[in-house]
C-alpha positions as CSV (number, residue, x, y, z in Angstrom):
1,X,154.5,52.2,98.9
2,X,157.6,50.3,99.1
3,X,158.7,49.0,102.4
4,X,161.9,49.7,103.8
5,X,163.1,46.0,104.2
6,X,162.3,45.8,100.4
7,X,165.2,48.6,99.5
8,X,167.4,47.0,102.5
9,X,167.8,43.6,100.9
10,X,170.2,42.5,98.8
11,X,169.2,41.3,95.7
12,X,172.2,41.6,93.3
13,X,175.1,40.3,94.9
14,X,174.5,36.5,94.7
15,X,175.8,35.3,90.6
16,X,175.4,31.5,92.2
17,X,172.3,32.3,92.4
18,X,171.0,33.6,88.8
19,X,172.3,29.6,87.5
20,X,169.3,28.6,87.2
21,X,168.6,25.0,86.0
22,X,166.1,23.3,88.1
23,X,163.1,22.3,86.1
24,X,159.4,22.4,87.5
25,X,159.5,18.9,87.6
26,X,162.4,19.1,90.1
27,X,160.6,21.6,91.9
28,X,157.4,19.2,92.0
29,X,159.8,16.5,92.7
30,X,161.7,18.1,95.7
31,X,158.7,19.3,97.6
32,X,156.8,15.5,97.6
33,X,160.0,14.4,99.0
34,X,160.5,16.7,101.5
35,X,156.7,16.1,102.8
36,X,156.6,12.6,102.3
37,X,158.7,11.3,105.4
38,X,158.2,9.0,108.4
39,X,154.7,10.4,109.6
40,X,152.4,8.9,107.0
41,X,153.5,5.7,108.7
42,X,153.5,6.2,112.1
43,X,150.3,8.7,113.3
44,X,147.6,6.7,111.6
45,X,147.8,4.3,115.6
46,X,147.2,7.6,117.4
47,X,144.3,9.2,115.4
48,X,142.2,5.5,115.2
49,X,142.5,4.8,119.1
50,X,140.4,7.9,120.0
51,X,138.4,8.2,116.8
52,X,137.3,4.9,115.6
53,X,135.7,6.3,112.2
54,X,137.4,5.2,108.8
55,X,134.8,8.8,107.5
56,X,135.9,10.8,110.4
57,X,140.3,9.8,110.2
58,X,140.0,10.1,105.8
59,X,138.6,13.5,106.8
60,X,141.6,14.5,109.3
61,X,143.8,14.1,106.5
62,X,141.5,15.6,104.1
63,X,141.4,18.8,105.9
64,X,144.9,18.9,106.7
65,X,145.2,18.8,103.4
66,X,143.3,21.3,102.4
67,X,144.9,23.7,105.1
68,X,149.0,22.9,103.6
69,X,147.2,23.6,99.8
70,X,146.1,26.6,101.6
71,X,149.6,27.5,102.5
72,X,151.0,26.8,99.5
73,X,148.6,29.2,97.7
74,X,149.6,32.0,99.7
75,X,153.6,30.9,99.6
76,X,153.3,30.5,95.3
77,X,151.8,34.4,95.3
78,X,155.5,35.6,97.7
79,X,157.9,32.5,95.7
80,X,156.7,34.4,92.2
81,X,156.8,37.9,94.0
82,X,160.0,37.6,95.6
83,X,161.8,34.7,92.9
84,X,165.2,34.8,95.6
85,X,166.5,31.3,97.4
86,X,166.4,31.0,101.2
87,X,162.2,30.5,102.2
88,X,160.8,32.5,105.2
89,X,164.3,33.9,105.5
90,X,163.4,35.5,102.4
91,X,160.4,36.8,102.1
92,X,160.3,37.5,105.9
93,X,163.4,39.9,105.0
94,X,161.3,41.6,102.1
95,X,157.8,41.7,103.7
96,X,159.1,42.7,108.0
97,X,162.0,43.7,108.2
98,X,165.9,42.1,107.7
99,X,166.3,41.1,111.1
100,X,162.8,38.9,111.1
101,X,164.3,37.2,108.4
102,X,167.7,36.6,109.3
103,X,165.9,34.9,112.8
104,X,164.0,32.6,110.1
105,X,166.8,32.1,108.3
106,X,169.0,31.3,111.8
107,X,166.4,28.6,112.6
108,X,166.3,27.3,109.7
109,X,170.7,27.5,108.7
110,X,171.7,25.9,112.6
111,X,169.2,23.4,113.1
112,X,166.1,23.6,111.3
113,X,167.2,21.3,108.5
114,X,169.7,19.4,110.5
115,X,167.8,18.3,113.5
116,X,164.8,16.2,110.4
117,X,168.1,14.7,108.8
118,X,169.5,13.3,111.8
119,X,166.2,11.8,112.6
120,X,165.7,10.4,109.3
121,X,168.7,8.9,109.0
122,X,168.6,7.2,112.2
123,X,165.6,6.0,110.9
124,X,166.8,5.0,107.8
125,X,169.3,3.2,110.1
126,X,166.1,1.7,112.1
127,X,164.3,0.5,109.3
128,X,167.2,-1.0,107.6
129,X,167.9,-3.2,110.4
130,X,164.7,-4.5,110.3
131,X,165.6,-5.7,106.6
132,X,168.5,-6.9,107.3
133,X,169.4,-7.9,111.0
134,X,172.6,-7.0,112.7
135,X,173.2,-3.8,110.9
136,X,174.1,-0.5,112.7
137,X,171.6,2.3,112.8
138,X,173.8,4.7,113.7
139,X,176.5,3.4,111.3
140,X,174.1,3.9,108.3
141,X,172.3,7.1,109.7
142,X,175.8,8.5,109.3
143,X,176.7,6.4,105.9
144,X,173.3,7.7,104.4
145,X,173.8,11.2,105.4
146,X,177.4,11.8,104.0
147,X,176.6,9.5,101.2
148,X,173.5,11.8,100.2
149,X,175.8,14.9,101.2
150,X,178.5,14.1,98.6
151,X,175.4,13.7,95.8
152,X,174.5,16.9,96.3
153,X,178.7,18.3,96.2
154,X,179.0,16.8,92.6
155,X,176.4,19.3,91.0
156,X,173.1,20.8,90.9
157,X,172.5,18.8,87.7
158,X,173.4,15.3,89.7
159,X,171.5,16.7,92.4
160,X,168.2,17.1,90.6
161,X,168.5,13.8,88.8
162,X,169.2,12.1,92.3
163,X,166.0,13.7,93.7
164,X,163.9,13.3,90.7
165,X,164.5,9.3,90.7
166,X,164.4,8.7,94.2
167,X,161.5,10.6,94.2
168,X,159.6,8.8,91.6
169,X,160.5,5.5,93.2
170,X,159.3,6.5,96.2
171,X,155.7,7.6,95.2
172,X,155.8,4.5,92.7
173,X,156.3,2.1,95.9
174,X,153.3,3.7,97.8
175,X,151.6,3.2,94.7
176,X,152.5,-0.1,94.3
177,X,151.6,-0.5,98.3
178,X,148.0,1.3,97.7
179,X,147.3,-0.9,94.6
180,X,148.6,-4.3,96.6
181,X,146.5,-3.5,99.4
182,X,143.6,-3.2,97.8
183,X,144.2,-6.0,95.0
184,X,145.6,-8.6,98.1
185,X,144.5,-7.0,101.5
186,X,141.4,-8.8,103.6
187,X,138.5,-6.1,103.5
188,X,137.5,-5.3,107.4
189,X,134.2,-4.7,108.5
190,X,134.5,-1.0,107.9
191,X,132.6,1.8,106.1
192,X,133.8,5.0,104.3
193,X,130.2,6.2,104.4
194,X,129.6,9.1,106.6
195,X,127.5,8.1,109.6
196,X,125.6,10.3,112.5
197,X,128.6,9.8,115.1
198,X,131.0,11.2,112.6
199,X,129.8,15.2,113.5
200,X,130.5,14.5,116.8
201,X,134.1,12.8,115.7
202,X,135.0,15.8,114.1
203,X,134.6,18.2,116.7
204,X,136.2,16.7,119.3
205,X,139.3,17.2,121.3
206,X,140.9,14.3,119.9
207,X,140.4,15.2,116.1
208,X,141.7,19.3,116.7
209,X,144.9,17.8,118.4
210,X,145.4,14.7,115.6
211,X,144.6,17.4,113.0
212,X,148.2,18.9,114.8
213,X,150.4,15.8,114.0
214,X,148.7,15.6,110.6
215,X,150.1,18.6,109.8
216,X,153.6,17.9,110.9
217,X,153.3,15.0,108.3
218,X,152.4,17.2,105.3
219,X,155.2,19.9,106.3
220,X,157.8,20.4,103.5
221,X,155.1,21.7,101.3
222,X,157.2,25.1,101.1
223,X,160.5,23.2,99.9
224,X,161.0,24.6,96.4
225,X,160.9,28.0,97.9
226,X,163.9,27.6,99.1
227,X,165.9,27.1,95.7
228,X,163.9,29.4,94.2
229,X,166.9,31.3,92.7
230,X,167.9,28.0,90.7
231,X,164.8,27.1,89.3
232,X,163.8,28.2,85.9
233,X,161.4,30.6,84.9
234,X,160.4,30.8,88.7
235,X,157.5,33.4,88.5
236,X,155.5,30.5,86.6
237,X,157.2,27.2,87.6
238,X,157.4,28.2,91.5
239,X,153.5,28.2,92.0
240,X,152.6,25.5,89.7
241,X,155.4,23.2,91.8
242,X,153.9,23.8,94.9
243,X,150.5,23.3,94.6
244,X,151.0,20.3,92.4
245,X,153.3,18.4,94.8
246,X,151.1,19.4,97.3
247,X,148.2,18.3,95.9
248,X,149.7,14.9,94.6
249,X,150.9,13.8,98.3
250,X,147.1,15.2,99.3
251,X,146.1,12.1,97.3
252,X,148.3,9.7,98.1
253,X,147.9,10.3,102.2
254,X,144.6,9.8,101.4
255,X,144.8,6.9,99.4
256,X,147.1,5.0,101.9
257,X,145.6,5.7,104.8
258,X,142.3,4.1,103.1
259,X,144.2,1.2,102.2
260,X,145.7,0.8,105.8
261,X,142.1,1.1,107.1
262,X,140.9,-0.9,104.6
263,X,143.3,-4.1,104.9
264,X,144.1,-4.3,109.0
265,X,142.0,-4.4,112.1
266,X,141.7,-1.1,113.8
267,X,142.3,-2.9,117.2
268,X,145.4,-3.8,115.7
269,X,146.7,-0.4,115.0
270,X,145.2,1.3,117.8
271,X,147.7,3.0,119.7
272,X,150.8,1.7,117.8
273,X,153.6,3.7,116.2
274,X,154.9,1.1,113.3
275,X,151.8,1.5,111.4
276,X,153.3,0.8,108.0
277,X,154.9,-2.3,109.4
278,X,151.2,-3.5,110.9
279,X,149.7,-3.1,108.0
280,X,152.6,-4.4,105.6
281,X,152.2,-8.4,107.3
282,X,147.9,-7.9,106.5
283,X,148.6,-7.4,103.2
284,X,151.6,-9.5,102.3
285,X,151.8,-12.2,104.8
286,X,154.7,-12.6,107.4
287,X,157.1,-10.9,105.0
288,X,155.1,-8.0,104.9
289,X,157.1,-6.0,107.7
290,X,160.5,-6.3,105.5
291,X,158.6,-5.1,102.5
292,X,157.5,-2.2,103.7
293,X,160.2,-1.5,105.7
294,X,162.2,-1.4,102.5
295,X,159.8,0.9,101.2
296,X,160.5,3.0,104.3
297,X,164.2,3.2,103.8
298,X,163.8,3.9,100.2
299,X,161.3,6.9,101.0
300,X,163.9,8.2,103.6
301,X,167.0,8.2,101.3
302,X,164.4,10.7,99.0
303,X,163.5,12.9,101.9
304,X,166.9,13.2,103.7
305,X,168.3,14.2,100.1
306,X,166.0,17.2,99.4
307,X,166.5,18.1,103.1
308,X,170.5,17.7,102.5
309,X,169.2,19.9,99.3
310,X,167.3,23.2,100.7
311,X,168.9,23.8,104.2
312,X,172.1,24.9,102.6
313,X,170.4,27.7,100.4
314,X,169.5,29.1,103.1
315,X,172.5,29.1,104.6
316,X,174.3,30.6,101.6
317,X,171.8,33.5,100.8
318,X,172.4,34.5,104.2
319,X,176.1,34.4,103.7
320,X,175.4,36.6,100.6
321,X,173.6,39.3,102.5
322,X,176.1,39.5,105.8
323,X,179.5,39.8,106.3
324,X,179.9,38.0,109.0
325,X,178.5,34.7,107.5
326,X,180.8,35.6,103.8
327,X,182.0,32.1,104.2
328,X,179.4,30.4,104.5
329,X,178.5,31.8,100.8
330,X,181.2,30.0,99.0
331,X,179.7,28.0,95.9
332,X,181.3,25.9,93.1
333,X,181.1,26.8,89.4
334,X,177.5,25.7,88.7
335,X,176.3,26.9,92.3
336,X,176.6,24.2,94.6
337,X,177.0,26.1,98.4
338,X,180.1,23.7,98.9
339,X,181.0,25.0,102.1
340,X,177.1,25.3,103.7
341,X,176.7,21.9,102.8
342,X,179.5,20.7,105.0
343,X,178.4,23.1,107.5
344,X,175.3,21.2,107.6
345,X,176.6,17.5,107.5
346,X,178.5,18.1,110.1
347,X,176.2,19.3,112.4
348,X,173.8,16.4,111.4
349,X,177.0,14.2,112.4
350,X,176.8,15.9,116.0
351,X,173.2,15.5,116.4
352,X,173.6,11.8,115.4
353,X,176.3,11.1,117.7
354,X,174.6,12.9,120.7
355,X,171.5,11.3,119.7
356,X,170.0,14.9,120.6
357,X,168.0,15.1,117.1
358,X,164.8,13.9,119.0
359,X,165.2,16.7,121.8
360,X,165.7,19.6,119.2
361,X,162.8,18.4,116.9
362,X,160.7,18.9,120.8
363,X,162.2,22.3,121.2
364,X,162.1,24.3,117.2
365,X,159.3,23.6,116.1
366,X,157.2,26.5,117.5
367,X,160.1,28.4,116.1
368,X,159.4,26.8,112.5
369,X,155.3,27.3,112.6
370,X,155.6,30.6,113.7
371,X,158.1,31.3,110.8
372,X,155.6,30.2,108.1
373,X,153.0,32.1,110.7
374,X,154.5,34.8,109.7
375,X,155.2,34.3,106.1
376,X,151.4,33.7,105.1
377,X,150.5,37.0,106.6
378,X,152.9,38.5,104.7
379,X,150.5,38.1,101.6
380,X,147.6,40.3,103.6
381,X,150.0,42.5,105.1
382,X,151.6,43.1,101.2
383,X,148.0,43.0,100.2
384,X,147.7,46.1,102.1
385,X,151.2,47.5,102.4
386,X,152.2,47.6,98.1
387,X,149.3,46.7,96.5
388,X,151.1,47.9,93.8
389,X,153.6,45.1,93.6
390,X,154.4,43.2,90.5
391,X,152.5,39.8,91.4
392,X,152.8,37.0,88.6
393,X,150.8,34.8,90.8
394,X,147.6,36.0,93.0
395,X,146.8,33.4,96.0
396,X,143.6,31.6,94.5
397,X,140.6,32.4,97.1
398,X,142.1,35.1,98.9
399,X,141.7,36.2,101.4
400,X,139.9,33.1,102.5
401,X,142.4,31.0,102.1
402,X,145.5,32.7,103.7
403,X,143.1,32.8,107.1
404,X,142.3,29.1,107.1
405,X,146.3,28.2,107.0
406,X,146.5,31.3,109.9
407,X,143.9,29.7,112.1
408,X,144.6,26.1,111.5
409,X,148.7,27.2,112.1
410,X,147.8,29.2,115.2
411,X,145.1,26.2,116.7
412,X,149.0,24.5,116.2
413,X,151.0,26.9,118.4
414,X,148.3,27.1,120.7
415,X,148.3,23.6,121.6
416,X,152.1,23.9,121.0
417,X,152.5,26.3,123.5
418,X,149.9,24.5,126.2
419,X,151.6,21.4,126.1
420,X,155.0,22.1,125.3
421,X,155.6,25.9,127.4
422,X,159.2,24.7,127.8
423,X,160.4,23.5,124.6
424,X,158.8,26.3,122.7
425,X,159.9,29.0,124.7
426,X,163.9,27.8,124.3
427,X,163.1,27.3,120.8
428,X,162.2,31.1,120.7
429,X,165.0,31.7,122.7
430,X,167.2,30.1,120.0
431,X,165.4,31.9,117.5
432,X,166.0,34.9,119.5
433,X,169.6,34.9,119.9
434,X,170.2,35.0,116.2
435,X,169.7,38.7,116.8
436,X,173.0,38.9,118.8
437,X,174.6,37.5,115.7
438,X,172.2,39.7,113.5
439,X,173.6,43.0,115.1
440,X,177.3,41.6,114.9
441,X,176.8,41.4,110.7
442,X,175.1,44.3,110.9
443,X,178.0,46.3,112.7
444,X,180.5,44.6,110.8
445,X,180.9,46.8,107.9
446,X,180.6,50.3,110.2
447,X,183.8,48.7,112.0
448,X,185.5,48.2,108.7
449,X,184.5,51.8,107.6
450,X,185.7,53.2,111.3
C-alpha cells in the first residue's frame, strides 16, 4: 500500500536535479567532512574529568560510533529507496506526510546549516589567530565563508574537487598527528586494558551524558543524503558512502583520542576545552599549539565547505516542490542552486555579525535530533506500511539496528529536553512555524486557480 505523501510529492519537476556527477568518492568525501569538525578536539577535557579510564573514554567513542553506523544503515536503505536531494526533508515528505517534511526541511533551509557555518568560521577565525597573532576572527569567519561560498558558485565539478582535496588533507593531517603522537609523544602511565572499575564507568551518569556530546561530534554522518539527486548511480553509491565515511571517521576518533590519551597527562586535560591545542605542545614541543591549530583551521575550511555544500539542496528541492519558495529553486546550467546559496551566506553573514550562532546552535538542535528521530523510524514504519517498496539497499541487522540509533537518539532528547526545556521548546516552535509558511505554499496555487 502506497502512502499518500508518496503520490503527493513531487518527483519530476526538478531537471537540476537529474545532473548527476558526484562520484561515491565525493559522497565518502563530503560526509567525513561534514562529521569531522571542532568536537574531536574540544570534548575529550569533559569526558576524562569525570571518567578517568583510557578503556572506559575509547569505549564512549566506540559506542557512539557504533550508534551514528547504526544510523547510517537505516538512512542508506531511505537514500537508495527514495534517490531525491534535500535529507529528512525528503524522506520525511515520502514516508509522513509533506508538511513533516517541509518542517525538516524549514529547520534545516533557515538555520540548520547556517547557524554550524557561522560557528566554524568564527572558529576558523579563532584558531587562525592563534597561528598568526593580530588577525581578525570575525574578519576571516566572514572571508572564509564567502570565499568557500564562491567555490561552490563556480560548479558542481569545482565543488567536488574542492571537497575531495580539502578533505583528504584533512584526514591526512590527523593521520599525520596520530602517527607523530605515537612515533614522538611521551607514553603516560596509562592502560588500554579493561579493568574492574571500568563496568562501573560505563554505567554511570557521567558516561550516558558524554555519550550525548559524543554524538554531536559524529553528526554529519547523513550528509550525502542531501545531494542525493547529483550523485551517480545513487541506489548503490549512496549506501556504500555512508557507511564508509562513517566508518572511516569511526577509526580515526578512535585513533586520536588514543593518541591524546596516550601522549598528555589526564590532569592536564581534565576539564579543558582546547584539547587539541594541549595535546599538540606534548607531542611537538612549545610549537605544538600553532601546529595543531593549523591543522584545526585546515579541517574547518573542509567542513564549512560541505556545509556551504548540502544546506542549499535543501533549500532548492523545497523551492521545487512549493510555489511560494519558486525562487529559491533557481540553478545555473550544471545545477548549482545559485540563488539558495546566497540565501544561505547571507544569513551566515547575519549570524556572524550578531555573534548569535552560539545561541541558535543552544536552541535547534532538539529540532535536528528529532528530525533524524523521525527519519530512522521511517524504515520500521515503511517496513510495515509498503513492504512492497523497491528497496536496493536493506538496513544490515534490522530491526536491531534502527532501535539502537532510536534509543540512543531519544536518551539525547531526553537529556536535551531536562536540561535545556527552554531552548528546545523555541526550537520546536521554530520548527513549528514553518507550517504557517507550509499552508501559505500550499494555498498558493488554489488562489491562482480562484
Amino acid at each position: 500500500m502506497t502512502s499518500s505523501a508518496s503520490t503527493s510529492a513531487p518527483s519530476s519537476k526538478a531537471p537540476a536535479l537529474n545532473i548527476r556527477t558526484v562520484s561515491t568518492m565525493t559522497a565518502v568525501a563530503l560526509a567525513v567532512a561534514d562529521m569531522i569538525g571542532i568536537g574531536v578536539f574540544t570534548s575529550l577535557g569533559f569526558q576524562v574529568k569525570d571518567i578517568p579510564s583510557a578503556f572506559s573514554v575509547l569505549m564512549l567513542w566506540i559506542v557512539g560510533g557504533a550508534a551514528a553506523l547504526c544510523g547510517a544503515l537505516s538512512y542508506a536503505e531511505l537514500s537508495a529507496a527514495f534517490p531525491r536531494s534535500g535529507g529528512e526533508y525528503n524522506f520525511l515528505t515520502r514516508i509522513y506526510h509533506p508538511a513533516i517534511g517541509f518542517l525538516a526541511g524549514w529547520i534545516s533551509a533557515t538555520v540548520g546549516f547556517s547557524a554550524p557555518i557561522a560557528l566554524a568560521a568564527m572558529a576558523f577565525g579563532v584558531y587562525f589567530k592563534g597561528v598568526v597573532p593580530g588577525s581578525s576572527p570575525l574578519l576571516l569567519g566572514l572571508a572564509v565563508a564567502w570565499l568557500i561560498t564562491f567555490v561552490h558558485l563556480s560548479g558542481v565539478k569545482h565543488s567536488a574537487n574542492f571537497q575531495n582535496i580539502s578533505t583528504l588533507i584533512k584526514a591526512a593531517l590527523i593521520v599525520g598527528l596520530i602517527i607523530a603522537g605515537l612515533a614522538f609523544g611521551e607514553p603516560q602511565p596509562i592502560s588500554f586494558a579493561p579493568s574492574t572499575s571500568d563496568m562501573s564507568y560505563m554505567t554511570s551518569a557521567p558516561f550516558a551524558v558524554s555519550l550525548v556530546f559524543v554524538m554531536y561530534a559524529y553528526s554529519g554522518w547523513n550528509a550525502a543524503t542531501y545531494i542525493a539527486g547529483e550523485i551517480r548511480d545513487p541506489a548503490t553509491s549512496l549506501p556504500r558512502a555512508i557507511i564508509a565515511a562513517t566508518l572511516i571517521v569511526v577509526a580515526l576518533y578512535v585513533a586520536l583520542n588514543a593518541v591524546f590519551l596516550y601522549t598528555t597527562p589526564i590532569e592536564a586535560m581534565a576539564g579543558q576545552l582546547d584539547i587539541g591545542l594541549i595535546a599538540g605542545k606534548h607531542i611537538f614541543g612549545d610549537v605544538g599549539g600553532r601546529i595543531v591549530g593549523a591543522l584545526i583551521c585546515i579541517g574547518l575550511i573542509s567542513s564549512i565547505s560541505a556545509m556551504t555544500w548540502i544546506g542549499p539542496r535543501v533549500t532548492m528541492t523545497m523551492g521545487i516542490d512549493h510555489p511560494l519558495l519558486a525562487p529559491l529553486s533557481q540553478t545555473s546550467r550544471d545545477g548549482v542552486p545559485t540563488t539558495a546559496l546566497l540565501v544561505q551566506v547571507a544569513i551566515v553573514t547575519i549570524l556572524l555579525m550578531t555573534q548569535s550562532f552560539e545561541a541558535v546552535l543552544d536552541v535547534i538542535q532538539f529540532s535536528l535530533t528529532l528530525c533524524s528521530f523521525l527519519a530512522v523510524l521511517g524504515v520500521i514504519v515503511l517496513r510495515a506500511k509498503e513492504p512492497g517498496l523497491t528497496r536496493p539497499y536493506r538496513t544490515w541487522g534490522y530491526p536491531l539496528t534502527p532501535f539502537i540509533f532510536l534509543g540512543v537518539t531519544g536518551f539525547m532528547m531526553y537529556h536535551l529536553i531536562a536540561e535545556r526545556p527552554l531552548q528546545s521548546l523555541a526550537g520546536l516552535a521554530i520548527m513549528l512555524a514553518g507550517l504557517g509558511v507550509y499552508a501559505l505554499s500550499q494555498s498558493r496555487p488554489l488562489t491562482a486557480r480562484i
